[in-house]
N, C-alpha and C positions, 0 to 999 in steps of 0.2 A: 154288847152295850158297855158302853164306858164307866167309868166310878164318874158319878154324879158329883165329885167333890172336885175332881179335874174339870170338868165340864163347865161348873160354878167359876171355877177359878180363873179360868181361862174365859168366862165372861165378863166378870170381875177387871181383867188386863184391857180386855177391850173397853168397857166405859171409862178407866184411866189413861187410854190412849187419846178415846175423842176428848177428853176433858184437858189436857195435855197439848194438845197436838199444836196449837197456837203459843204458847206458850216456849215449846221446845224448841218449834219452824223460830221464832225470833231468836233465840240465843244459841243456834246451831249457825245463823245467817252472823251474826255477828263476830262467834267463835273461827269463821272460817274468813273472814272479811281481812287482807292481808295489807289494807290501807289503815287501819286503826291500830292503834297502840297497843304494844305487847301487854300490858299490864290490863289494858280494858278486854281482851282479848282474852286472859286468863280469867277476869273476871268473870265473865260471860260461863265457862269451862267448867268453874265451880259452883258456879248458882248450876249450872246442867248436871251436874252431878250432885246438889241437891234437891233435886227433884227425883219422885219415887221409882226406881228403879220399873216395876210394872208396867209404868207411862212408855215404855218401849215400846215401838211397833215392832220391834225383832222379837221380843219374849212373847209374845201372841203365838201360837198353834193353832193351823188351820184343821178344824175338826169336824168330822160329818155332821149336817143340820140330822138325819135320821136318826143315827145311832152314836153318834161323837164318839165314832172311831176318829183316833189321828193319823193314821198312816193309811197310805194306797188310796189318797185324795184326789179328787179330782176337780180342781179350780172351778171349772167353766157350770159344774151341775152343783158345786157345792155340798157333794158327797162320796161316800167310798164305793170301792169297787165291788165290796159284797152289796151293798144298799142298794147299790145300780144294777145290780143282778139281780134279786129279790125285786123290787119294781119291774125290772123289765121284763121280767119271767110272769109276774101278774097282768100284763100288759099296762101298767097303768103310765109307761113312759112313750109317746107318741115318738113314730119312727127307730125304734129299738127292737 
């Protein structure tokens, strides 16, 4: 089992991302937009780098919903590979 404080935290990143996420999609489209002006351009670049670091979708860890282990993930079931072994050894994962 994970520290409960990584676990928080890295939930914590996730509701600063959806709360973000419009926010950044705007000034990320504008920062990259190579018809508008250098100056509004930079602009754009620095309000993006005043917004809170967290609001990142890169600094999110994809962590087991079971046990939030981070490592030996696996996308598609949203858990690790020991997790998926203890389930599936219970049988309680259909076709496993």
């Amino acid at each position: 089992m994970a520290k409960k404080s990584a676990i928080e935290n890295n939930k914590r990143r996730e509701r600063l991302v959806k709360k973000y996420a419009a926010k950044r999609a705007a000034l990320k489209a504008v920062s990259v937009n190579e018809e508008l002006p250098i100056e509004e351009r930079f602009a754009a670049v620095l309000k993006l780098a005043e917004l809170p670091r967290n609001s990142s979708a890169t600094r999110v860890r994809n962590r087991c919903e079971v046990t939030g282990r981070p490592r030996a993930y696996y996308r598609k079931l949203k858990m690790s590979r020991i997790a998926l072994r203890d389930l599936g050894s219970n049988g309680l994962i259909p076709g496993l």
